[in-house]
C-alpha positions, 0 to 999 in steps of 0.5 A: 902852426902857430895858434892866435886870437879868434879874431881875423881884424886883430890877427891881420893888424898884428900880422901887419905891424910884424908882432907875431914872432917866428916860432921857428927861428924867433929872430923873424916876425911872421907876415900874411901868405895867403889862407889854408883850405877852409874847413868845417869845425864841429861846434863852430857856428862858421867854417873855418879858413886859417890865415897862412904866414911866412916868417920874413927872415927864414921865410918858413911858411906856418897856418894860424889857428884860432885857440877855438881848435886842436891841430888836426882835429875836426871838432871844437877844442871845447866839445873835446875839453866837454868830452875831457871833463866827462871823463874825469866824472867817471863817464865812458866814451859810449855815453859821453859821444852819445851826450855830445852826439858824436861817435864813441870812436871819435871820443874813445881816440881823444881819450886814449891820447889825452890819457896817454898823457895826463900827467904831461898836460898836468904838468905843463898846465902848472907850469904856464900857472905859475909863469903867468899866476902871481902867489899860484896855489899848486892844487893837491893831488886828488888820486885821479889823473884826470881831476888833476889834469882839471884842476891844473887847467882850472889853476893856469886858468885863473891865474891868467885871468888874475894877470891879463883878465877875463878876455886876457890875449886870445880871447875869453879865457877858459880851461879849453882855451887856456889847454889849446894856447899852453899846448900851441895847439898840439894837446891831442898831437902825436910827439906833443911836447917835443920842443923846450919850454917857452912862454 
């Protein structure tokens, strides 16, 4: 699974000119294979039908999912980072799946896994801060993980609107984009991060 921009023209074109690397071997450059099933993503107005690519050197085959979406999950990146946020302001996952008109088993698993996990995404979020961020102003510690799990993604947000602006590589850059492309889609996934860092 590799994650891309939202959109389809400039994944193909980059798909074409061989500018998207293999994740695997990283020696290759991945080249179109067809799609993945379509899907309907709840907060995504169109369903979603990911482009398929296969390395052209260790022909490993890899979906490419938009920054909009978590692997394997079937909501929005963005309802989940609203549902996130409303955690760190003191809301249970009863009210928030009701805010969002979800159901409180859904939310209640998002925030056991992100909890699981908050200082590894607080962590990992500092550090795409300070390799994209020039002068990075590492936040201090608020006393609540979950704040700072914002704040960190508030941090690497900013700083890679400083370097690539307001739109930056991926699209619009935001908290919930900046989490989706820093984890390659993997925040809520069993196991994430296994692999070595890399940028």
């Amino acid at each position: 699974m590799v994650t891309v921009e939202v959109d389809p023209v400039h994944v193909e074109s980059r798909l074409a000119a061989g500018a998207i690397a293999c994740p695997v071997c990283r020696v290759g450059v991945l080249g179109g294979w067809g799609y993945a099933r379509a899907r309907r993503i709840e907060g995504l107005s169109d369903r979603l039908r990911p482009r398929r690519a296969r390395c052209r050197s260790c022909m490993v085959t890899h979906v490419l999912l938009p920054v909009t979406v978590l692997l394997r999950r079937a909501h929005a990146a963005e309802r989940i980072w609203v549902a996130l946020t409303a955690r760190a302001e003191g809301l249970g996952h009863r009210r928030i799946g009701g805010m969002l008109g979800i159901p409180a088993a859904t939310v209640r698993g998002w925030l056991r896994c992100a909890g699981q996990r908050l200082e590894t995404i607080r962590s990992w979020l500092l550090g795409v801060a300070v390799t994209a961020g020039v002068n990075v102003a590492i936040p201090d510690g608020s006393g609540c993980p979950w704040r700072d799990v914002l704040a960190a993604a508030a941090t690497a947000t900013s700083a890679i609107r400083f370097r690539f602006g307001p739109v930056g590589l991926l699209g619009a850059v935001t908290p919930a984009g900046v989490a989706v492309a820093a984890s390659g889609g993997r925040l809520l996934a069993p196991g994430w991060p296994t692999l070595p860092r890399s940028r």
